[in-house]
N, C-alpha and C positions, 0 to 999 in steps of 0.2 A: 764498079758497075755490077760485080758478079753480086757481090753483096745486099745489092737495090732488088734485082733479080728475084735472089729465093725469099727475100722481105715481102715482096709482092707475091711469089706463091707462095708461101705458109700463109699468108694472108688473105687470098683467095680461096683455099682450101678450108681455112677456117669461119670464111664466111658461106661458101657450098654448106659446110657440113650443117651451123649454126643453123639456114634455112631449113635444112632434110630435115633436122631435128624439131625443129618451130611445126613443120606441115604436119608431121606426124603426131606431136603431141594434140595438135590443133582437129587433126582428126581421131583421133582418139577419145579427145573427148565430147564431139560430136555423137559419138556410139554410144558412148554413157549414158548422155542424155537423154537421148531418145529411146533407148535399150527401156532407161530405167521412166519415162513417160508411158511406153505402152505395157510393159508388164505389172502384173498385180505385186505390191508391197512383200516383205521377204518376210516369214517369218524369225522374230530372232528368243523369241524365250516360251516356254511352255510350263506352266504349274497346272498341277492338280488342284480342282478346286472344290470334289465330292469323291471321297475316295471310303469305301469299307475295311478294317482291318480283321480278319479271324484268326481264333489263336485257337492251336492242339496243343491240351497239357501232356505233361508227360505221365503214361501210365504208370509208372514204375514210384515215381513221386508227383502226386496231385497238385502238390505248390507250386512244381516251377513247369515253368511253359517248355515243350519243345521245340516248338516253331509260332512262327506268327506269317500271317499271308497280307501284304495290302492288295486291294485288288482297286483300281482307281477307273470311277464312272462317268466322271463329265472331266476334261481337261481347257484350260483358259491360255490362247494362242496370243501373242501380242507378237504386233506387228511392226514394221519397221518405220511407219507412217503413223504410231502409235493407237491404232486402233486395238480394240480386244475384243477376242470374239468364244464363246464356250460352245466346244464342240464336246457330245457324247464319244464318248469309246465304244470299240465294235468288239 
């Protein structure tokens, strides 16, 4: 009898917990969805798509370069909804 007993409660316990855990994922991803319905798309990658490079030689030897600078003027934002959009830099 003792046996039928905690058979019956590990098994009540395990159906409680099974439920808690059902509601919660169940809500959870209710949030998601709707989170990710009214908010605008994420962006997920950025390239440069007009960029200038300038170079300073080196005074001491005119052949080789010191530095180089890129300086980058329009960037292209892709979105997580696969759109692409070019924005200037400030």
């Amino acid at each position: 009898m003792k046996i039928r007993r905690s058979v019956a409660v590990v098994l009540a316990v395990l159906v409680i917990v099974g439920i808690a855990i059902a509601l919660q994922v169940s809500s959870a991803q209710e949030m998601t969805t709707t989170g990710l319905e009214r908010s605008a798309p994420t962006a997920v990658a950025a390239v440069a798509t007009e960029s200038v490079t300038e170079y300073e030689p080196d005074p001491f030897e005119p052949q080789r370069l010191r530095s180089s600078t890129v300086r980058v003027r329009r960037v292209a934002v892709i979105y997580s909804d696969g759109t692409v959009e070019v924005k200037p830099t400030n």
